[in-house]
C-alpha positions in Angstrom: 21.0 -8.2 -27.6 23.1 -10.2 -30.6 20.7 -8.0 -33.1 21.4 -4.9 -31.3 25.1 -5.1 -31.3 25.2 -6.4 -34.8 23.0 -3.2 -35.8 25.4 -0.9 -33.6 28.8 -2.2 -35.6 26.8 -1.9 -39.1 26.0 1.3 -38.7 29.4 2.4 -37.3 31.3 0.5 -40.0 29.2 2.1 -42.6 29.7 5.9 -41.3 33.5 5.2 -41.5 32.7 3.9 -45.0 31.3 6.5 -46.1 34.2 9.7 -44.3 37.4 8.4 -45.0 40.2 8.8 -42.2 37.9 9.5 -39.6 39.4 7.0 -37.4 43.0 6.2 -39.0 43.7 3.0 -37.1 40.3 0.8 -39.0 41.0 0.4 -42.3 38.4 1.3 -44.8 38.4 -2.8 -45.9 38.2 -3.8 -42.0 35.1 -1.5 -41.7 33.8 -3.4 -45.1 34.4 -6.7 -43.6 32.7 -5.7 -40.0 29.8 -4.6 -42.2 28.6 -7.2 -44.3 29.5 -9.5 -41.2 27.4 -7.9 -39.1 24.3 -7.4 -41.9 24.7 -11.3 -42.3 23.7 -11.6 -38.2 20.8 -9.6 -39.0 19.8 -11.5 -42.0 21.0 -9.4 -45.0 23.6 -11.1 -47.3 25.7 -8.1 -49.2 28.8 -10.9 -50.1 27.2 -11.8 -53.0 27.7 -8.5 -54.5 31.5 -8.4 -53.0 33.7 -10.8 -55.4 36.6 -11.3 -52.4 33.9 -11.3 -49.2 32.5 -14.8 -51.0 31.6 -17.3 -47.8 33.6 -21.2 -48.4 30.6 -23.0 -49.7 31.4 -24.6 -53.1 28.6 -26.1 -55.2 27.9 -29.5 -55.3 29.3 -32.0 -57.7 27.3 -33.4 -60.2 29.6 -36.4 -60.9 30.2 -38.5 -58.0 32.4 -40.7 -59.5 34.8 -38.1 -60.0 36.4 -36.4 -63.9 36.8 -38.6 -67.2 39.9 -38.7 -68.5 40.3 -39.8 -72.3 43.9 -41.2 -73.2 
């Protein structure tokens, strides 16, 4: 039912994508964000290709002892 729903808003979010002003109360960058939201339920990651959409995760740090700093 989760998958279903999540296919349902994709493929809404990506006809109002693609014509502009069809419903002028969602915002073209609300219908981007229910979209790649709604591909990640169903297993496709598209934020990697979006610079802003990027999830929290920061790599981890090689130095645990924290930076060097040279006086």
């Amino acid at each position: 039912m989760k998958k279903l729903l999540a296919m349902l808003f994709a493929l809404a979010s990506g006809v109002v994508l693609f014509i502009p002003d069809m419903l002028p109360f969602i915002d073209e960058a609300v219908a981007l964000m229910i979209l790649v939201k709604s591909l990640q339920v169903l297993g496709v990651d598209i934020s990697r290709f979006i610079p802003f959409m990027k999830s929290g995760k920061k790599p981890a740090a090689k130095d645990k002892d924290g930076p060097v700093v040279d006086v």
